[in-house]
ZALOPA-311766 format. One record per residue (C-alpha): residue number from 1; residue in three letters; x negated, y negated, z negated. Coordinates in steps of 0.001 Angstrom, whole numbers, m for minus. Layout:
REM ZALOPA-311766
<node><k>NUM</k><r>ALA</r><X>X</X><Y>Y</Y><Z>Z</Z></node>
...
This chain:
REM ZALOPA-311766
<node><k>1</k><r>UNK</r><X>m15418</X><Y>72996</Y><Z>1324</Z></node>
<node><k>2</k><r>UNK</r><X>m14578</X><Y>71435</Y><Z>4596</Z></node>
<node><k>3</k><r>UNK</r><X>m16287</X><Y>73058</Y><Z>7594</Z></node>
<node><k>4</k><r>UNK</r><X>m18549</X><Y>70842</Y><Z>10110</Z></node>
<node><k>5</k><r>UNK</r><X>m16727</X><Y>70165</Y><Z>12968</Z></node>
<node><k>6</k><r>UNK</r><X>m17657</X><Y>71315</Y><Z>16668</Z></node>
<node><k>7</k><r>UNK</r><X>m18009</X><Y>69856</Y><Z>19679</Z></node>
<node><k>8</k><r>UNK</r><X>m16751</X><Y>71563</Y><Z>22615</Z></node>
<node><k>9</k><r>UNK</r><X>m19688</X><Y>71966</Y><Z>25161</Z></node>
<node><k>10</k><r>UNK</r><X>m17340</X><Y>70282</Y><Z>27754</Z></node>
<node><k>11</k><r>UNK</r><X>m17482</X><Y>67407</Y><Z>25063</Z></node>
<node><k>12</k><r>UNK</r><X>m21246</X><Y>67231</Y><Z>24679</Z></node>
<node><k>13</k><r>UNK</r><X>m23094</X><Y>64146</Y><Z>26342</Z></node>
<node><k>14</k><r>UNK</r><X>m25294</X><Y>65772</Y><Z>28889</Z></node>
<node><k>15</k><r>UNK</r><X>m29324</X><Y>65280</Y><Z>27678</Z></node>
<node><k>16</k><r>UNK</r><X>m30638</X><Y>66104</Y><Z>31355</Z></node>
<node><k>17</k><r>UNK</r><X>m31752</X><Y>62837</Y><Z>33534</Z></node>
<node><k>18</k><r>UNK</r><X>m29740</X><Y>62284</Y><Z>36207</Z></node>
<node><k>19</k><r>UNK</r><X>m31526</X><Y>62924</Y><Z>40066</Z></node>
<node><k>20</k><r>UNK</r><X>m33558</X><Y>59918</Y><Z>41362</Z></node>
<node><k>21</k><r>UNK</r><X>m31512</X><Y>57958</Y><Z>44462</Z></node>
<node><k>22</k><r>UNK</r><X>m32909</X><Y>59028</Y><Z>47508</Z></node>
<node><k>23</k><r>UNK</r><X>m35604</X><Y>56130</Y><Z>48638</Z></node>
<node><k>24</k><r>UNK</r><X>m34933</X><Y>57247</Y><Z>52597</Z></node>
<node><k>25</k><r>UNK</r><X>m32608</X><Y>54664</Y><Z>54611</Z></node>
<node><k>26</k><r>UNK</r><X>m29953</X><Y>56322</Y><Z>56251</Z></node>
<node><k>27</k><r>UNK</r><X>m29683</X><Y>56292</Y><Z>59800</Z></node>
<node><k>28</k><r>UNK</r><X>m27254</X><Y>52997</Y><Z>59546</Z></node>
<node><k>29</k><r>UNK</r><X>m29617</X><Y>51062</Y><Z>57121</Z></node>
<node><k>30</k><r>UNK</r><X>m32350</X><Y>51942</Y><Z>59742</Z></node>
<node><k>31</k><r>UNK</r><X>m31132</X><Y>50250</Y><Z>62765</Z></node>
<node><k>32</k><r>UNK</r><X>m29961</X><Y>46855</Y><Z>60178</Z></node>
<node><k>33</k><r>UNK</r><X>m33134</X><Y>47127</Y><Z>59429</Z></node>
<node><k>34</k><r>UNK</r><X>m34475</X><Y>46754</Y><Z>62995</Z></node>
<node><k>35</k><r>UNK</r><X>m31996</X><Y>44379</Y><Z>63868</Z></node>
<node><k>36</k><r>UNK</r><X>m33050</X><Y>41693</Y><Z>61346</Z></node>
<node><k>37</k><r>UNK</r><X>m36333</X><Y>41874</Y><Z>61926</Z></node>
<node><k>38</k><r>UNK</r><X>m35913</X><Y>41679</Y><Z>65697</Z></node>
<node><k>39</k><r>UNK</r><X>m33913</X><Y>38680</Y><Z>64610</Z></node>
<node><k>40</k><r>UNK</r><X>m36872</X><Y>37303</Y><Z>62440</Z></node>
<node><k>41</k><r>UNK</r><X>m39397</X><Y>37579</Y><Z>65284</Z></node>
<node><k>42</k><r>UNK</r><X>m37496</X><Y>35821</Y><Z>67731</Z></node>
<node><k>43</k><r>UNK</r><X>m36902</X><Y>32777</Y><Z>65312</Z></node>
<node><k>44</k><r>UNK</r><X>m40503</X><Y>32826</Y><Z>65109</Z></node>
<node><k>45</k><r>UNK</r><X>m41841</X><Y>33070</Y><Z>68468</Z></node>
<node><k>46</k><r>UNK</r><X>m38907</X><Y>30045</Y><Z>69367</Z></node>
<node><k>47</k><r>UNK</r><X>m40102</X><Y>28148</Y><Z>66027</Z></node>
<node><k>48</k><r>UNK</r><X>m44041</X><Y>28368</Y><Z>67293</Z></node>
<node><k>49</k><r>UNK</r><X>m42823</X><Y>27215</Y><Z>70707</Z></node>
<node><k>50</k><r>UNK</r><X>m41234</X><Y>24489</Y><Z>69950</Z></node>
<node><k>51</k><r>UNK</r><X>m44177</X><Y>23395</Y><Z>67978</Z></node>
<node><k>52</k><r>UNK</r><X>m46636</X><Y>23907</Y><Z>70097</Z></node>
<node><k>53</k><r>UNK</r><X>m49220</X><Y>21492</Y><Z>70941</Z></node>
<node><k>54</k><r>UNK</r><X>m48750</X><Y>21988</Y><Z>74749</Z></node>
<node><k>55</k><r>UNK</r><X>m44957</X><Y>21965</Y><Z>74660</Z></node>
<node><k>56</k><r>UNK</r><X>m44973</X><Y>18606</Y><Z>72573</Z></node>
<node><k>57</k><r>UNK</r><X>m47412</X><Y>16999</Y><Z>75313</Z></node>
<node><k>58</k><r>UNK</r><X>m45031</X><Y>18129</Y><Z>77794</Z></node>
<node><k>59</k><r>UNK</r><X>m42149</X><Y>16521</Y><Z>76187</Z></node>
<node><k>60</k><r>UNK</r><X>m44265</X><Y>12867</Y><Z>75540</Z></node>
<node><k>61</k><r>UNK</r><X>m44756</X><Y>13004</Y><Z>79440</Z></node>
<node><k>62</k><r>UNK</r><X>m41411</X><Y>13160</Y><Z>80308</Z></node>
<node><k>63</k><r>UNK</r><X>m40688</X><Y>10143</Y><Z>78186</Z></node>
<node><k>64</k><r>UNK</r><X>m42681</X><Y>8349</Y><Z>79469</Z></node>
<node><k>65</k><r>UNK</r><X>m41448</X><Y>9224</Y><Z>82987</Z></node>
<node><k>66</k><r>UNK</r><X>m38094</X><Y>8592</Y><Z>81538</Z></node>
<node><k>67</k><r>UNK</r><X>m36031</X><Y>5764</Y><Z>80695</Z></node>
<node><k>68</k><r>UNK</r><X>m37737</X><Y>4196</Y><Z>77630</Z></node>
<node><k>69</k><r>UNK</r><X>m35197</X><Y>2802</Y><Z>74668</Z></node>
<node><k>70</k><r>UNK</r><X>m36467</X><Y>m528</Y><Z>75296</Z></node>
<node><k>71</k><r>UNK</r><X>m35516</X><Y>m575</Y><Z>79035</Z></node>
<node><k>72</k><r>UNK</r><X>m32181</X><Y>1692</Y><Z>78155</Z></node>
<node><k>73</k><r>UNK</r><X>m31459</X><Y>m1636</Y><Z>76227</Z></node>
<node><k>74</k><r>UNK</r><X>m32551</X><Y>m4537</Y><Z>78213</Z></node>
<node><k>75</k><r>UNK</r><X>m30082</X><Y>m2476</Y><Z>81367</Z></node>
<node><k>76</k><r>UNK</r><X>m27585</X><Y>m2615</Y><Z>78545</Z></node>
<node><k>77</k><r>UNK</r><X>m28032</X><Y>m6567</Y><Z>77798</Z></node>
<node><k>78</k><r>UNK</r><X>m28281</X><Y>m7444</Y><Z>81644</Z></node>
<node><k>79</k><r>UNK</r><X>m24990</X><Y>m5710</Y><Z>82405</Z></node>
<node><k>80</k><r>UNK</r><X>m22825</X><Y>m6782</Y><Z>79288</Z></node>
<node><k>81</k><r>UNK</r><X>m24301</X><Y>m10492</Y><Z>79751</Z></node>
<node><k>82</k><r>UNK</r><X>m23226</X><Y>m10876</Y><Z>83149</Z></node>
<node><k>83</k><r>UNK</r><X>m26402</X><Y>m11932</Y><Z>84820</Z></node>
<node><k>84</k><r>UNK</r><X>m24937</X><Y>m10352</Y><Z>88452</Z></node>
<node><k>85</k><r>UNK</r><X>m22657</X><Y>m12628</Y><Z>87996</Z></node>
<node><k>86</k><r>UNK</r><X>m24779</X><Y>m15428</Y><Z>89301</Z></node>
<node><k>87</k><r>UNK</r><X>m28151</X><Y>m13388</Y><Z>90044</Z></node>
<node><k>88</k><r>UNK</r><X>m26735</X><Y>m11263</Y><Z>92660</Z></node>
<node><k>89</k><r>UNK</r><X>m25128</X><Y>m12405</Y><Z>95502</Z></node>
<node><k>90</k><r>UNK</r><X>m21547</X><Y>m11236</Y><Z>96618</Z></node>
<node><k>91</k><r>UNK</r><X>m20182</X><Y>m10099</Y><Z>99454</Z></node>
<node><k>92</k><r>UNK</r><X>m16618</X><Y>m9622</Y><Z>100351</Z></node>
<node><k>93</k><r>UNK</r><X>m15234</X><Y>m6209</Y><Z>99878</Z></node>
<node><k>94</k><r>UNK</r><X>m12351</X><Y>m4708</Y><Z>100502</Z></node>
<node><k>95</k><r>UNK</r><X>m10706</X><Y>m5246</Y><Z>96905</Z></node>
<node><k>96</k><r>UNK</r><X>m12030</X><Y>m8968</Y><Z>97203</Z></node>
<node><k>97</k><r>UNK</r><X>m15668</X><Y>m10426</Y><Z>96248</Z></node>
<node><k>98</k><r>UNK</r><X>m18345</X><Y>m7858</Y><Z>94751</Z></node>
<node><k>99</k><r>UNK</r><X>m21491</X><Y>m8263</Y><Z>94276</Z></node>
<node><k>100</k><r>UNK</r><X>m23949</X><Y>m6774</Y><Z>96549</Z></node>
<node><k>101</k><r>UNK</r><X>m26302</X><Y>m4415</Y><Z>94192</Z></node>
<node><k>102</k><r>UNK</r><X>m28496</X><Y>m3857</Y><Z>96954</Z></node>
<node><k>103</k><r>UNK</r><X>m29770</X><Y>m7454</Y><Z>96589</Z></node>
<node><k>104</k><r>UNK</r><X>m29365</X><Y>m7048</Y><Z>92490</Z></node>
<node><k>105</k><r>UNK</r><X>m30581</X><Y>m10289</Y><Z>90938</Z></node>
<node><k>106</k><r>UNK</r><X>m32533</X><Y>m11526</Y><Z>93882</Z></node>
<node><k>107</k><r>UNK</r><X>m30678</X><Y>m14829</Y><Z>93547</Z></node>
<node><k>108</k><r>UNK</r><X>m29662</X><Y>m17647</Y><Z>96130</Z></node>
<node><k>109</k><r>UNK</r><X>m29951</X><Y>m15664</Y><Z>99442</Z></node>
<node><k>110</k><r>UNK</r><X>m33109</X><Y>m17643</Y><Z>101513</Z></node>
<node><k>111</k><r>UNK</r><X>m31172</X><Y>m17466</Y><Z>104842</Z></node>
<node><k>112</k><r>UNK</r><X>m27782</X><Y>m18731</Y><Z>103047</Z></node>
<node><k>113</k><r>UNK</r><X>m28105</X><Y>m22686</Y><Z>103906</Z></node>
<node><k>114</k><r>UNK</r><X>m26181</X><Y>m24694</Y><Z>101996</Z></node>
<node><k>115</k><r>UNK</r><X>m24403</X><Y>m28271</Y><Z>102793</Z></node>
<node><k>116</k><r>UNK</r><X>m24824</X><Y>m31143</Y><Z>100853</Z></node>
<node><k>117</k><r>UNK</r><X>m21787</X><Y>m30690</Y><Z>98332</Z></node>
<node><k>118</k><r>UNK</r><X>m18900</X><Y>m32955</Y><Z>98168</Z></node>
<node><k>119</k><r>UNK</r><X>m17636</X><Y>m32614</Y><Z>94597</Z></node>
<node><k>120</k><r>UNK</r><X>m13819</X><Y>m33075</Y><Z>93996</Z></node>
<node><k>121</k><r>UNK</r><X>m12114</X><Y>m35722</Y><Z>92471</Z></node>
<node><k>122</k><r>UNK</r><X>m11430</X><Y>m35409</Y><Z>88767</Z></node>
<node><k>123</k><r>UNK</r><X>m10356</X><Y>m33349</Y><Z>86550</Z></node>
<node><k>124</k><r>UNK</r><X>m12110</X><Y>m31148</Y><Z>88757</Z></node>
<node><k>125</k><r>UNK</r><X>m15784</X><Y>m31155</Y><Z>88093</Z></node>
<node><k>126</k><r>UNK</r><X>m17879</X><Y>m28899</Y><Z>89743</Z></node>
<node><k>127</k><r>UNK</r><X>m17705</X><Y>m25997</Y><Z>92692</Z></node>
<node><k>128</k><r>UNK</r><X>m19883</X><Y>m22758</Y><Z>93608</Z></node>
<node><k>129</k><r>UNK</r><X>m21006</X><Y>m21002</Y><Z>96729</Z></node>
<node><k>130</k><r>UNK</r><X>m18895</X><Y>m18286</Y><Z>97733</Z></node>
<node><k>131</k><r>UNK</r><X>m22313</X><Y>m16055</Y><Z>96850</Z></node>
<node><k>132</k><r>UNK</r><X>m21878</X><Y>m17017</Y><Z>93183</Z></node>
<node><k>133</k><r>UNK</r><X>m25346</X><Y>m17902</Y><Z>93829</Z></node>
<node><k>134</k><r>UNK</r><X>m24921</X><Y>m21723</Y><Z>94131</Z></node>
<node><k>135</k><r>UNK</r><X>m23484</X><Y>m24403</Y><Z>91617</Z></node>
<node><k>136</k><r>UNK</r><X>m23024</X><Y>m28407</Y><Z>92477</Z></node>
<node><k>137</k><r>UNK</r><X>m21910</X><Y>m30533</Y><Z>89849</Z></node>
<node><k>138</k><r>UNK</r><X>m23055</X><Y>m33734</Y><Z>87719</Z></node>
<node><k>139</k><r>UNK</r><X>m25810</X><Y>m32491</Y><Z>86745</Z></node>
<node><k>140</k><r>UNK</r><X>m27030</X><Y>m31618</Y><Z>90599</Z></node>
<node><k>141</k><r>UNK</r><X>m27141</X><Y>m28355</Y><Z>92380</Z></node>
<node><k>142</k><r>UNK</r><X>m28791</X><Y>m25550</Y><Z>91088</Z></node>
<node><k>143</k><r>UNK</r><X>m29463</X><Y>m21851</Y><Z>92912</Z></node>
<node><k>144</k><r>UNK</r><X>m29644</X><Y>m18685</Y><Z>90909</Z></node>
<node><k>145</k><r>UNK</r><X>m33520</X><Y>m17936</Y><Z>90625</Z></node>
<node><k>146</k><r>UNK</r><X>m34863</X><Y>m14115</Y><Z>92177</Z></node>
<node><k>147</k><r>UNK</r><X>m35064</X><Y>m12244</Y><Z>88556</Z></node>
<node><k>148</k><r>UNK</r><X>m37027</X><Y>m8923</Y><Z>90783</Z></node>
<node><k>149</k><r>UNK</r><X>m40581</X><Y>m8774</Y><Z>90044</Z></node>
<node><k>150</k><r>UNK</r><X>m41763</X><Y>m9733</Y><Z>93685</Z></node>
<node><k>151</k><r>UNK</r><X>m44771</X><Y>m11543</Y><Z>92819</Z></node>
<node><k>152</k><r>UNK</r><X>m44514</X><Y>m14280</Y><Z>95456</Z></node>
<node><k>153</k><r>UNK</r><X>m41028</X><Y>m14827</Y><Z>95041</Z></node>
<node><k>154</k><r>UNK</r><X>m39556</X><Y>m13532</Y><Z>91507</Z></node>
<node><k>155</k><r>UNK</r><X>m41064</X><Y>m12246</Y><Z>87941</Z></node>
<node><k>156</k><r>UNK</r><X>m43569</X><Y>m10195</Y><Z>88967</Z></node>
<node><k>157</k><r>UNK</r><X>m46386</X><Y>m12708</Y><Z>88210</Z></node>
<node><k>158</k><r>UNK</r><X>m45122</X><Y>m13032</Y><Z>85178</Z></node>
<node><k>159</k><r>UNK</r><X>m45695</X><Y>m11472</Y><Z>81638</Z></node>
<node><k>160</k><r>UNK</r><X>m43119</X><Y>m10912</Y><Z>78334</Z></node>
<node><k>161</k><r>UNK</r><X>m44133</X><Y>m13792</Y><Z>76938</Z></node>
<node><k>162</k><r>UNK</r><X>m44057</X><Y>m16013</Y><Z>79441</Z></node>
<node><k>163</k><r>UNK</r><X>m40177</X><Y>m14659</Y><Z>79921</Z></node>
<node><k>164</k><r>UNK</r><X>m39447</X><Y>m15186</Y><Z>76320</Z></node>
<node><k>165</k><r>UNK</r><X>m40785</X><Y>m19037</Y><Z>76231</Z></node>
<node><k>166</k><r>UNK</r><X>m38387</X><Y>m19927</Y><Z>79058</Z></node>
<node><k>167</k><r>UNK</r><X>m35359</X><Y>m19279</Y><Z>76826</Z></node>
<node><k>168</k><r>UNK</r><X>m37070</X><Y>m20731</Y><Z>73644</Z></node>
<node><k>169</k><r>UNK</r><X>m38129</X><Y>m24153</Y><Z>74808</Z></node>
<node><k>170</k><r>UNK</r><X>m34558</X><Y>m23784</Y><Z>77396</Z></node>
<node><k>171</k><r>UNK</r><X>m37147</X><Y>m25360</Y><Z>80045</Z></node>
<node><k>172</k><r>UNK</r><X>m37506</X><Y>m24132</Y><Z>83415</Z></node>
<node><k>173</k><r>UNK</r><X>m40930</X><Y>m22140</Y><Z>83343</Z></node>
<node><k>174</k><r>UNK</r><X>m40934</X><Y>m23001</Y><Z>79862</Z></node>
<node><k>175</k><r>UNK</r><X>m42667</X><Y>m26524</Y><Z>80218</Z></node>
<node><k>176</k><r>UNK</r><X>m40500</X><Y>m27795</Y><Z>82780</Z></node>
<node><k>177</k><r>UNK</r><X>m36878</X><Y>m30022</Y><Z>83304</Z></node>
<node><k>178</k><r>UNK</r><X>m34025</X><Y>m28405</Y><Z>81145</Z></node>
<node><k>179</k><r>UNK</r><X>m32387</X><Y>m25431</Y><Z>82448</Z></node>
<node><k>180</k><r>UNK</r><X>m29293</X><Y>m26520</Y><Z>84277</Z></node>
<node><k>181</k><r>UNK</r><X>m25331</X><Y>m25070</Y><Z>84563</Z></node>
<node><k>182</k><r>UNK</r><X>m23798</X><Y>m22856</Y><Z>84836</Z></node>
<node><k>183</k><r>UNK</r><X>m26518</X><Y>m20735</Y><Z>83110</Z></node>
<node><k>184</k><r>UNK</r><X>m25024</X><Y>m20336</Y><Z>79770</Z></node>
<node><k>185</k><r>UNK</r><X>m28690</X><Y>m20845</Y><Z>77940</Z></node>
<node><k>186</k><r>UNK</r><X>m27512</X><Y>m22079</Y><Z>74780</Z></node>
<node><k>187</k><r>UNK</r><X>m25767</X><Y>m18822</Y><Z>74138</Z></node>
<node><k>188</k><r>UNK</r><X>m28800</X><Y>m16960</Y><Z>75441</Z></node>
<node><k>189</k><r>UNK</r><X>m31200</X><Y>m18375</Y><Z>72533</Z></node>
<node><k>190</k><r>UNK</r><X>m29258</X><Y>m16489</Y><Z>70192</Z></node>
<node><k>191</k><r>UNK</r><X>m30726</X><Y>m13140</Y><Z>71494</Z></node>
<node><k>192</k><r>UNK</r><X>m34269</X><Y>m12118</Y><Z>69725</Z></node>
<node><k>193</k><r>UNK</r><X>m37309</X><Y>m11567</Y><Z>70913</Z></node>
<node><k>194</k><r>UNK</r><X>m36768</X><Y>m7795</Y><Z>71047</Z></node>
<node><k>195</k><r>UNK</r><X>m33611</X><Y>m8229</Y><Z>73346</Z></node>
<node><k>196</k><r>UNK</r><X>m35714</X><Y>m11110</Y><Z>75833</Z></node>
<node><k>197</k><r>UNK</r><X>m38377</X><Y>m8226</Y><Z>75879</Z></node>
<node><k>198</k><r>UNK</r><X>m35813</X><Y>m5425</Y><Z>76271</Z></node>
<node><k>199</k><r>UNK</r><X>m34044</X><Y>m7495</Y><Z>79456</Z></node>
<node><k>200</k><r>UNK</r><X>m38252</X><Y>m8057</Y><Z>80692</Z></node>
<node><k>201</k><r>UNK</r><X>m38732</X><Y>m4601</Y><Z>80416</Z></node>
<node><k>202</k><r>UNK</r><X>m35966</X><Y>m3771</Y><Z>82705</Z></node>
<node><k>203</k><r>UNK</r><X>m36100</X><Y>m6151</Y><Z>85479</Z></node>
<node><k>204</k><r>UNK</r><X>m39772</X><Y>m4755</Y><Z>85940</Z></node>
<node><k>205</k><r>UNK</r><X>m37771</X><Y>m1943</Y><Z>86690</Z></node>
<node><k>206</k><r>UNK</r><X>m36234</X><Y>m3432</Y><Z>89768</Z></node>
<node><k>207</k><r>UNK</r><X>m37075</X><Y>m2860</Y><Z>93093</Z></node>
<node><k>208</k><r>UNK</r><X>m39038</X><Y>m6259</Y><Z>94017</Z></node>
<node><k>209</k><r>UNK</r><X>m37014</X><Y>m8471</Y><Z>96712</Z></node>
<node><k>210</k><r>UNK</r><X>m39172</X><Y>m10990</Y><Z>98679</Z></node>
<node><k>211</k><r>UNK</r><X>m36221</X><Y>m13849</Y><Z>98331</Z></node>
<node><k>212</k><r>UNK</r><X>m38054</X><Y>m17400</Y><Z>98093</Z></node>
<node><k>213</k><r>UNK</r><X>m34654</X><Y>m19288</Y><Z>96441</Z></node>
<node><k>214</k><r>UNK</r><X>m34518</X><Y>m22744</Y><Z>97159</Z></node>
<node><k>215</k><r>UNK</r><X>m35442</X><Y>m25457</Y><Z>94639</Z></node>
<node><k>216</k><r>UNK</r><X>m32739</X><Y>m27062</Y><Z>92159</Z></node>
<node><k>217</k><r>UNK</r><X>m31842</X><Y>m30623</Y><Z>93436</Z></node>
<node><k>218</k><r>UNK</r><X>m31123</X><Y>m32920</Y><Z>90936</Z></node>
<node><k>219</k><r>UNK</r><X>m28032</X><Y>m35375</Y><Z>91026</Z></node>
<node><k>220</k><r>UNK</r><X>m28956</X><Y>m39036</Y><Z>91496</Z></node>
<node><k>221</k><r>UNK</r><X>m30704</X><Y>m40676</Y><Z>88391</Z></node>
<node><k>222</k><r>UNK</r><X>m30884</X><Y>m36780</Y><Z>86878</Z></node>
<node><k>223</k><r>UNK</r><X>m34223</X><Y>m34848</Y><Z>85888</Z></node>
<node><k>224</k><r>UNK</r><X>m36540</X><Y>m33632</Y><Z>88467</Z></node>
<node><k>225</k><r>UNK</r><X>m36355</X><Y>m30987</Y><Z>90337</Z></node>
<node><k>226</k><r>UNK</r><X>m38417</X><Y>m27649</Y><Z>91028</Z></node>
<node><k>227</k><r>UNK</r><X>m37102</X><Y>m23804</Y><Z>90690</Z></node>
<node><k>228</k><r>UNK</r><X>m33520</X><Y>m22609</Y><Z>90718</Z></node>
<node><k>229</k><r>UNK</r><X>m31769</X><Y>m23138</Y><Z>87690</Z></node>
């Protein structure tokens, strides 16, 4: 008969449950512990504040303070459109001619008389003022119109729309003779209505200049006259 075998007590599984993990952090987990949740709060308390009613007023009002899209945009289209070009009249620097920004886009200077022009013999076909601000050619001669809003003198009497019909109909005051070189307003009608609202929005910007530009004078047999350009 063969015997049963035994196990060496060394060899037995052990029965007895093994002692519950202690539930109590240690000193190290503790202060993690802390730490995250300081973190936690702060997120908060920054979260809530950038929420807030009051601190989203706050931000609206310095908007509107600020420089709104639509003027960022119509600065944008003045300057990459050249309008100083013409609109502002130059002065002679020390690199050459430069336009004088502290008459921006007031046009023909009032005080700057000009002589009756004596255009050259062909193939040359028209001349300018030395301001930029005055053109003779077949067509007549034509001043660069104040673009501030000085009521008397510039835009300021008028509204968007008003602005945006000029370069629609390509009338002066939109009812008027045909806008006359060198303004380039065949190009021009290719901007929208946004941009023409955009470049309105931004000239009421300007400080207003009290410039009264002298009217266009048309060439003999050519359309009326009235305005600058």
């Amino acid at each position: 008969m063969l015997s049963p075998i035994r196990f060496r007590p060394s060899l037995r599984p052990s029965l007895r449950p093994s002692s519950p993990p202690s539930l109590r952090p240690s000193p190290a987990g503790r202060e993690r512990a802390l730490a995250a949740a300081s973190l936690l709060a702060a997120a908060l308390i920054c979260f809530t504040g950038l929420h807030s009613p009051a601190r989203a007023q706050a931000a609206a009002g310095k908007k509107a303070k600020g420089t709104t899209p639509s003027v960022a945009r119509g600065k944008y289209l003045v300057m990459t459109l050249g309008c100083n070009d013409c609109h502002t009249p130059f002065k002679m620097g020390a690199n050459g001619p430069e336009p004088d920004m502290s008459k921006a886009l007031s046009g023909h200077p009032q005080d700057l008389a000009m002589p009756a022009a004596k255009l050259p013999d062909m193939p040359w076909a028209w001349m300018g003022s030395a301001s930029m601000t005055a053109f003779a050619g077949p067509w007549g001669t034509t001043f660069a119109p104040n673009l501030t809003p000085d009521e008397e003198t510039g835009t300021g009497a008028w509204d968007e729309d008003f602005f945006v019909s000029i370069f629609r109909s390509k009338k002066w005051m939109g009812s008027g003779r045909p806008i006359m070189p060198p303004m380039p307003i065949d190009d021009y009608t290719n901007l929208t209505d946004g941009d023409l609202k955009a470049i309105f929005a931004y000239l009421r910007t300007l400080p207003p200049i009290k410039n009264k530009v002298p009217d266009f004078i048309p060439a003999a047999g050519g359309p009326g006259g009235g305005g600058g350009q």
